[in-house]
C-alpha positions, 0 to 999 in steps of 0.5 A: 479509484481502483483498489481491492486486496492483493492478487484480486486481479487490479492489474489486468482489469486496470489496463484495460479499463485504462486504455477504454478511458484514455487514461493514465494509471497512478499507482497507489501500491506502497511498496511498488514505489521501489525500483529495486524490488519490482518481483516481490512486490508483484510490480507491473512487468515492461509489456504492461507500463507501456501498455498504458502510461503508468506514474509512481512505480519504481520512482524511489529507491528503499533508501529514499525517505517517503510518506503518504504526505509527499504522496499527496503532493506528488500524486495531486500534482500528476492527476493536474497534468492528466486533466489536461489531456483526458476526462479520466485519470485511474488510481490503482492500488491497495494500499489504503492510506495512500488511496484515502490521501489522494481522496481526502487529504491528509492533515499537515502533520509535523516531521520530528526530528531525527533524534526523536525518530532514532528514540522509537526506533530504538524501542522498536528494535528493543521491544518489537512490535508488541512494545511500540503498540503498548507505548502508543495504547498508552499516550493514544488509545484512540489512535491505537484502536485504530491503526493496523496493529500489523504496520509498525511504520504507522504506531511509530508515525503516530508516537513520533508525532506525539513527541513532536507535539505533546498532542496525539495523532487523534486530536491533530488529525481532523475528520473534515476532507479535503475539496477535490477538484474532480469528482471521485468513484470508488470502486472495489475488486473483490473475489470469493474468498477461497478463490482469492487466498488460491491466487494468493498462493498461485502468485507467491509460487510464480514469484519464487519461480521468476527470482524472488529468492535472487532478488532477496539475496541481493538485498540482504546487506540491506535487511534492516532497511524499512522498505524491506520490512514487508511480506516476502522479504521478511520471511525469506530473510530469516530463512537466511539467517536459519531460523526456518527451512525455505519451504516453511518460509514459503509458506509464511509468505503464503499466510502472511499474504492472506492475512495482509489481503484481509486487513485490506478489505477490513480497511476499505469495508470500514474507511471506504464508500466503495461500489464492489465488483468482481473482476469479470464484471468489466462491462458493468465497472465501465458502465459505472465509471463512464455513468459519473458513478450513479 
């Protein structure tokens, strides 16, 4: 596992580690499941997937429904396949949940239906985000102390699951991990913090310079799509709809990142077990995964 904040530095090191343990890479990026908005999402470009065998990237379109439930299956699924052919698999990613799924497992929670999911979107959308969060302190404050107060998909998962079962998310959830049949090591990409938030603005620059802004104009009929609810899109967005100048929505993607990428390591320092490196330390990563971790 091969996860840090975003901009760290997870795509160049994984290819390389890669190709040194014959293996192929899961992608463990949420918003990298979408082939529609592989700028702005800072997917892997041509000359890097067929550099190594790349699985989970630009596999969905934002209007397919996914959660990290079908992820487990799917990712399980490809690490089997993988097995057969290497010693090694490389999940690559920073979207925690995701990566924690394929770890541990996630509980069988029950899909409402669409009636109840239509109920929290109609406050989501009535209320905003600071409605949804009072909702869920309300019927969960467990899972309220919990969750990112930033991801909306997650509150509204858990309030869905609430009226779905009358139960909370907390108490169906359990704290008992699942056996995997390969043994994990968990590695964490970190840089110094000033050095990361200049790579944070660097790449957002490089981003607007190679289409971002192209990219958002042609999926702005479909704004209110959730896969769209994300950094870069957002801010650009209502930079259309004129509620602020486009170099101000350039940098609230700046910021917007840099708060993101913190969260991600609050993430990971609290839910993860992580041996962390710095991007050049490459020899001593390979000498860690190659040595089963110890």
């Amino acid at each position: 596992m091969l996860t840090g904040p975003t901009a760290v530095g997870k795509t160049d090191l994984s290819i390389r580690l890669a190709q040194q343990l014959n293996a192929a890479i899961i992608s463990a990026d949420a918003r990298q499941f979408y082939r529609e908005i592989p700028i702005g999402t800072a997917a892997p470009q041509k000359n890097v997937l067929e550099a190594v065998p790349h699985y989970l990237i630009g596999q969905l379109s934002i209007f397919d429904y996914y959660n990290v439930s079908m992820f487990e299956k799917d990712a399980l699924k490809i690490v089997e396949t993988l097995f057969q052919h290497s010693d090694y698999a490389l999940l690559v990613g920073g979207s925690g949940l995701y990566v924690d799924t394929l770890c541990h497992g996630i509980d069988d929670m029950p899909d409402p239906d669409p009636s109840i999911r239509k109920k929290v979107l109609e406050v989501y959308e009535n209320s905003g985000l600071s409605g949804i969060r009072r909702w869920l302190r309300k019927v969960d404050p467990k899972y309220h102390a919990e969750v990112d107060p930033a991801n909306h998909k997650r509150i509204m998962r858990g309030l869905e699951v609430h009226l779905a079962t009358g139960k909370t998310f907390s108490e169906l959830r359990s704290s008992k991990h699942k056996e995997r049949p390969f043994k994990i090591v968990k590695l964490l990409l970190n840089r110094p913090r000033q050095q990361l938030f200049q790579r944070i603005n660097e790449r957002t620059d490089a981003m607007i310079e190679n289409g971002l802004i192209e990219e958002m104009l042609r999926l702005y009929p479909h704004r209110n799509v959730n896969a769209l609810n994300t950094v870069g899109y957002k801010e650009l967005f209502c930079w259309l709809a004129g509620q602020y100048s486009l170099h101000n929505a350039i940098e609230k993607i700046r910021t917007n990142t840099r708060r993101y990428a913190k969260r991600q390591l609050t993430w990971f320092n609290k839910f993860g077990d992580y041996k962390t490196f710095e991007p050049h330390e490459e020899q001593a990563i390979f000498d860690y995964v190659t040595g089963c971790g110890t």
